[in-house]
N, C-alpha and C positions, 0 to 999 in steps of 0.2 A: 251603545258602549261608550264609557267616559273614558276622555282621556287625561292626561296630566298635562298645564301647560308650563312653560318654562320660568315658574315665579316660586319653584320649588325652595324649602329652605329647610336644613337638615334642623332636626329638634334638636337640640340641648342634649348632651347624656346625663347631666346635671343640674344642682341647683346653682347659679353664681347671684351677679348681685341684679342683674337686669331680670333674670327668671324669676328671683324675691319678690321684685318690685311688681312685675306682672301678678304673682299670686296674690298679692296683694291688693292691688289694682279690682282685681277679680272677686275676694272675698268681699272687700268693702263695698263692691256693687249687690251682691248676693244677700247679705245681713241685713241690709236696708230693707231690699225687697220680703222679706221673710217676716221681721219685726213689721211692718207694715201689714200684713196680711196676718198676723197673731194679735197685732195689740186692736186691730179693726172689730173683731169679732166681741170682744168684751164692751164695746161702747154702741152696739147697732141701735140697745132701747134706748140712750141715751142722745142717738141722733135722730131720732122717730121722736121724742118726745119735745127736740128745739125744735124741727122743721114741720111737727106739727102732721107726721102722718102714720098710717098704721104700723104697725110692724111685720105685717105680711109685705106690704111696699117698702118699708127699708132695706128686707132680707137681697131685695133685688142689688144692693150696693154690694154686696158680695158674690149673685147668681152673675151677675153682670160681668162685674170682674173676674171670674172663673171661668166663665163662658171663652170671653176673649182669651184669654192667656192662655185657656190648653188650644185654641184653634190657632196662635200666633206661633207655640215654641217651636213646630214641623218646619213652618214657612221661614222661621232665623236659620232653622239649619242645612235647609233645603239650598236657600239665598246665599248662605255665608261657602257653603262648598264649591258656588259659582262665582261667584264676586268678593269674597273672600270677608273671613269675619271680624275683622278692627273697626272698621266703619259703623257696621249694623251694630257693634258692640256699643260704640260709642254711640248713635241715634238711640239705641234705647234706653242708654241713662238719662241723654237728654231730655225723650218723651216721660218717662218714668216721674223725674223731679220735675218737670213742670205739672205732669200731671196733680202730683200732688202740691203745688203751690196752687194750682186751682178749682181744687179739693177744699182748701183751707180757706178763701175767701166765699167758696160755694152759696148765695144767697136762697137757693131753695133744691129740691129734692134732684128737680129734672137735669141741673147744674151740674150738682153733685155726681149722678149717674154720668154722668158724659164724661168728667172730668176722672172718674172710677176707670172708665172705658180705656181714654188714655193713658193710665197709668200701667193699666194691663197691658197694654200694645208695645207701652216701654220696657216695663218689669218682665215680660217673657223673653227677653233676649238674654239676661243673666242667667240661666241654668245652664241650658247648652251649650251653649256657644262660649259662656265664661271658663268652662270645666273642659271645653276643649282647645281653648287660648292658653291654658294653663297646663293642659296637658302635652303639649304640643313643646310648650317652654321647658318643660324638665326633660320629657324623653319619657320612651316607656317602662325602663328601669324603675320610674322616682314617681309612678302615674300614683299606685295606691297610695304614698305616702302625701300625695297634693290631692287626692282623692278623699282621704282621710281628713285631711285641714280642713276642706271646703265643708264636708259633711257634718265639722264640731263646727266651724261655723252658723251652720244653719242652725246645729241643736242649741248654738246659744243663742240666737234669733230667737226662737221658736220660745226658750223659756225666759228669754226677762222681755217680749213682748206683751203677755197679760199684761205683769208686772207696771211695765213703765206705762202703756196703755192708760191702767185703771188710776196711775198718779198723774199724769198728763191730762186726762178727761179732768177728775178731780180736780185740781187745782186750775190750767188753765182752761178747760175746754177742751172739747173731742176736737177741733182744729189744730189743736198745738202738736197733734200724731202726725196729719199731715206735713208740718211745718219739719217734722225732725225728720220726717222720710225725705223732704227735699236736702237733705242735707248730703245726699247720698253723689248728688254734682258736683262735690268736691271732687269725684272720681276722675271726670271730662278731661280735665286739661293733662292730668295725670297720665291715663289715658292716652290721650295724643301725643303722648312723649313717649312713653314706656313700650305701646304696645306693641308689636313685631307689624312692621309694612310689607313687608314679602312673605306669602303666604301661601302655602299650597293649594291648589285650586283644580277645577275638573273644569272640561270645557262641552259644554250643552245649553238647553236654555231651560227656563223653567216651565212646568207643566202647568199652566194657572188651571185648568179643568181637572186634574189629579189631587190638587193643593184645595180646590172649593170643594170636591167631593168627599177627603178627610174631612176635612173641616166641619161637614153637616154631617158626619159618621161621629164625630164628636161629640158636633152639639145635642146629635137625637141621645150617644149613651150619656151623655150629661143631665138632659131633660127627662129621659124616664126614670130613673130610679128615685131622684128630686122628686117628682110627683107622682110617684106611687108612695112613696113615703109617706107624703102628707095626703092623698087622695086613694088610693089601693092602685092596683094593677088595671083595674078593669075603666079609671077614671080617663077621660077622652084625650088629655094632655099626657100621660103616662104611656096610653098605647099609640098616638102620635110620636111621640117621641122614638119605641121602637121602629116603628115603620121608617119612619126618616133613615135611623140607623141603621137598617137591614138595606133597604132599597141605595142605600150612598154606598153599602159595602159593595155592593154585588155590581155598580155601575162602577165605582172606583180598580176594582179588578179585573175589570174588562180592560181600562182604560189606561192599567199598568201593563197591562200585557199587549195592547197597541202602541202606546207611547215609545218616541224613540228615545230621547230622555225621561224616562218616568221619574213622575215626583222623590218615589222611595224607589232609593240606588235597586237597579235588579240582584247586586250582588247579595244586598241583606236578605234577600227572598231563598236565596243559593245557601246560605249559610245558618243550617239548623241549629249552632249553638246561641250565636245572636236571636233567630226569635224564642229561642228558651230561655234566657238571658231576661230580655225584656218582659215576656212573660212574667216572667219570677218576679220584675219591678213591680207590674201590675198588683200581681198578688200580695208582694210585701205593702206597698200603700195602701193597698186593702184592707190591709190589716191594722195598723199604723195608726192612717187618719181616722178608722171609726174610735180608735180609741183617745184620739187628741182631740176631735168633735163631742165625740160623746161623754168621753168622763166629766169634762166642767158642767155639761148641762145635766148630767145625772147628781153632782156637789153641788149644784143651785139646789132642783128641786128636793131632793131626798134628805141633804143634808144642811139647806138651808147656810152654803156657805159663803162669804165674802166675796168681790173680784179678787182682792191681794190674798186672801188665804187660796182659792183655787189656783192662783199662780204659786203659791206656795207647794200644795200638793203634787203639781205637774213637773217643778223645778226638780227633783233627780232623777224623770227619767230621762229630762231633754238632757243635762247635764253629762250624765252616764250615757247618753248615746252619742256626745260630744267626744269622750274619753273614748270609747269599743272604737268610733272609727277611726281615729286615729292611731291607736293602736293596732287595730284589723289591717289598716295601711303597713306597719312594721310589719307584721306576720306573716304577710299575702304566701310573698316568696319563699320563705319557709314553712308553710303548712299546707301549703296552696290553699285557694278558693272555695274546695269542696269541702273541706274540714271547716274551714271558718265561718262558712253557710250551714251547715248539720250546727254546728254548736250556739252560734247567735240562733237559729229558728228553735231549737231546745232552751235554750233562756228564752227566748220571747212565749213560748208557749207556759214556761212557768208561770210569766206575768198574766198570761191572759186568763189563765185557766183559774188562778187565784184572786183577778177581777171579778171574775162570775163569780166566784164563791162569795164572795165580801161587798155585791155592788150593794150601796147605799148605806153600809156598815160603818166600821171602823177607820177612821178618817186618816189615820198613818199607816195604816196596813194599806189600803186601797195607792198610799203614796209609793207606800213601799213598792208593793211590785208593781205601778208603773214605769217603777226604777226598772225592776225586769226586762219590762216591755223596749224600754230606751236601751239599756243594756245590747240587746242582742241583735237591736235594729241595727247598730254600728259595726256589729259582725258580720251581718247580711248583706248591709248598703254597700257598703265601703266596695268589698269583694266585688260583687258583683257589675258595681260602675269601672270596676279597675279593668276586669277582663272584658268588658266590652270595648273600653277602647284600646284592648291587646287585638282583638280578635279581628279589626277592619282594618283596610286600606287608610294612610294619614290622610290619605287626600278628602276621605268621606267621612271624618270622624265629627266633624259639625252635626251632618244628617242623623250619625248612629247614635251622638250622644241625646238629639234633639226628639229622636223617636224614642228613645229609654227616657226624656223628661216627661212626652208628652206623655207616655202608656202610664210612668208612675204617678203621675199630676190628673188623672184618669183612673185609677185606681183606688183612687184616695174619697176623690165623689162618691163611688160608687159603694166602696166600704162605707164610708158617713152616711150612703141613705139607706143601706143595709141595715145597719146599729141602730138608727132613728126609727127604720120602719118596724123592728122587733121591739125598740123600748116602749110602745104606743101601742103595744097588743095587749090585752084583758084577759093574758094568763093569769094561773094564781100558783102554779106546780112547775118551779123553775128546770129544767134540762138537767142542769148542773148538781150530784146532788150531793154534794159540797155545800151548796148556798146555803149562808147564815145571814143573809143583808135582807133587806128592804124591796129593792127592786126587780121585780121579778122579770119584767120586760128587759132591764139592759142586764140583767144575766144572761139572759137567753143570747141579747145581742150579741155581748164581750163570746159570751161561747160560739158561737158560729162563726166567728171572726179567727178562729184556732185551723179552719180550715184551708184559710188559704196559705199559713205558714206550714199545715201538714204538707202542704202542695209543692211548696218553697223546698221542705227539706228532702221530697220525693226527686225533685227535679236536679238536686245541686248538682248531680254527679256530671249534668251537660256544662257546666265548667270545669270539670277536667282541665287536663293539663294545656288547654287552650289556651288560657294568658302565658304560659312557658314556651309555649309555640311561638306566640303572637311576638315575646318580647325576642327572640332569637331572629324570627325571622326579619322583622324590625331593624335588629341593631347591627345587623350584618348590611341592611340595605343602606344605614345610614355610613356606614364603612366607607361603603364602595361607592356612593349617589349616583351607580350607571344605571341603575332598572330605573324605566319609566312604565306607567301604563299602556302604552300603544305597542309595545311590544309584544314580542311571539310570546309571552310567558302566560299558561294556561291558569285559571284563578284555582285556587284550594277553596274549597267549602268548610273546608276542617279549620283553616287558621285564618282565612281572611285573606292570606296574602299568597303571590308565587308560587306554586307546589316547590317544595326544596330542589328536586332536580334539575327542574325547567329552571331555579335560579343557578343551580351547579353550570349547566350545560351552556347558558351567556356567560361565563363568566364569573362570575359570582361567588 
């Protein structure tokens, strides 16, 4: 059982000028690391063809990098609820920009790779930990609308990454992307002024046997569907990879239900809307990243397009999923959560379903409703990260936001090698039968990718009125600042926090 130590500091009910400066602080860590992982992807043949080696061994400069960064984001947030998160915030932009200045000088493959590695170890402290330094700073009133920023930040990462990528390789060199992601150490010193020094904290220690058993639960769901993709199911690195992940689960939930401090808080394990919650992440990146992996590679081969024109194609849905979530942020409170997940997953499902029909067809249509697809993503994201961090204790909101990056950052692989492993089948009788395009494999893809938003809009109703909970029982705490954790007060599974009476009955 955790407790709270006395380094408590009431959030913000607001934005002033010092909680500005933190969001800020925060996005400009986040956009870097984002545009860096977008504009990477369009230059990988063009770093296979200067260093001179296949392009099944360059792919590793991004297996690599993915590898590390979903096994790091659990451990920032695990770390940051114990020792608190300005520090680690600050070490991973450090690692991050260095990683990439030595990225940019990289004189061969092996260089490269290593210096990839650290850039992941730095760049996965920015999701969680940044989104709960920020969230932390406004208060939970103001969470979806800083919710919402962070989220158009990333969609504008996301789409003028090709973009600047494929003019940065061009002109200077695929090193010169490197060079503008160190730019992102502008943050640091900022950082170390801005950021809140008192910081709520839990007192235990960490589980390193909990944190190494995620961790290879990770990397086996990361490793098998990657190569069954490229090899089937039954290839020997495909069904390793399962086992890994089956055998780390089954030892990791032994090891949380002996642990005195377990890695992941017991509370989350108590609280059914949190693992619906992040569910739901999984599923939405599921959905998501097959369609931001897959569509450029289906406008290479099908339609024989540009780098800058496929940044061109992509650019309204990341755009319009810039817009939905910051506006989803406005509406949170007034529509609630459930409504703004049903209707962003009904837009996203128009996009997808109208990909299948048109893969490899008409080159503005297929833009168009990727617009869709971005559209309703900002409906679904925004909501759903806002009530998670309504629905948990402040003191553990590092971990909860760190396990909703890691499952969505986990989601996203595993959609991408879903999409990949359907567009590379020798069907010729697409699913879809709508379809007027070319592609019959990423039809098929784009269509089976509709079911994990069916899943999304089955499940919203588990965000009920749980962020209205979360934010009441929240701002009454920050009122009074007499409830601490070690107190008589019995946990709510329903909102995360003090059952209402048990906080009546102290006082409260």
């Amino acid at each position: 059982m955790t407790t709270t130590t006395s380094t408590e500091s009431p959030a913000l009910a607001g934005g002033n000028k010092s909680s500005v400066a933190i969001l800020i602080v925060v996005s400009w860590a986040i956009f870097f690391g984002v545009l860096n992982a977008s504009a990477i992807g369009v230059v990988l043949p063009t770093i296979a063809g200067d260093l001179g080696i296949e392009i099944g061994q360059v792919s590793w400069i991004m297996t690599g990098f993915l590898l590390v960064y979903g096994v790091a984001i659990p451990f920032y947030g695990r770390l940051a609820d114990l020792y608190g998160a300005r520090r680690l915030f600050i070490l991973g932009l450090g690692l991050f920009a260095l990683g990439s200045l030595l990225s940019a000088v990289a004189p061969n493959f092996e260089t490269l790779l290593a210096s990839r590695i650290l850039q992941a170890a730095g760049g996965a402290a920015a999701p969680g930990l940044g989104m709960a330094i920020a969230s932390r700073a406004f208060g939970p009133e103001s969470r979806g609308m800083v919710i919402g920023i962070i989220g158009a930040v990333i969609g504008v990462g996301s789409a003028i990454g090709p973009l600047l990528g494929g003019l940065l390789a061009s002109t200077w060199g695929w090193e010169s992307i490197f060079v503008v992601s160190a730019i992102s150490a502008i943050a640091i010193p900022a950082g170390l002024k801005v950021l809140p020094r008192n910081e709520e904290r839990v007192e235990g220690r960490l589980d390193i046997l909990g944190g190494l058993l995620l961790a290879l639960i990770v990397v086996g769901v990361l490793i098998a569907p990657s190569q069954a993709s490229q090899n089937g199911w039954a290839s020997g690195p495909a069904i390793g990879g399962v086992v890994l992940a089956v055998v780390s689960l089954g030892l990791f939930v032994i090891q949380q239900r002996r642990a005195t401090s377990p890695f992941i808080p017991a509370e989350f394990r108590r609280n059914a809307r949190f693992i619906a919650l992040v569910a739901m992440s999984f599923l939405l990146m599921a959905a998501n990243a097959g369609l931001l992996i897959g569509l450029p590679i289906l406008l290479a081969i099908f339609n024989g397009t540009s780098v800058l024109t496929i940044g061109l194609v992509m650019l309204p849905g990341a755009a319009l999923s810039a817009v939905s979530g910051v506006t989803a942020g406005r509406l949170i409170d007034r529509f609630g959560a459930p409504t703004l997940i049903k209707f962003g997953g009904v837009v996203m499902l128009i996009g997808i379903v109208g990909l299948s029909a048109e893969a490899g067809g008409n080159l503005w249509l297929m833009s168009a409703y990727a617009g869709f697809v971005g559209a309703g993503l900002g409906f679904v994201n925004t909501p759903l990260a806002t009530t998670v961090t309504r629905i948990v204790p402040t003191k553990l909101l590092s971990s909860a936001l760190g396990v909703n990056s890691m499952l969505f950052f986990v989601g996203g692989s595993v959609g991408a090698a879903v999409l990949l492993g359907f567009s590379t089948a020798a069907g010729t009788t697409a699913l879809n039968p709508l379809f007027t395009g070319k592609a019959v494999g990423f039809s098929d893809g784009f269509l089976i990718l509709a079911i994990p938003v069916l899943l999304i809009i089955l499940l919203s109703s588990r965000a009920s009125e749980a962020g209205t909970a979360g934010l009441k029982e929240e701002s009454a705490r920050q009122i009074s600042h007499k409830w601490t954790a070690d107190c008589s007060v019995p946990w709510s599974p329903e909102i995360g926090e003090p059952a209402a009476s048990a906080v009546a009955s102290n006082g409260n």
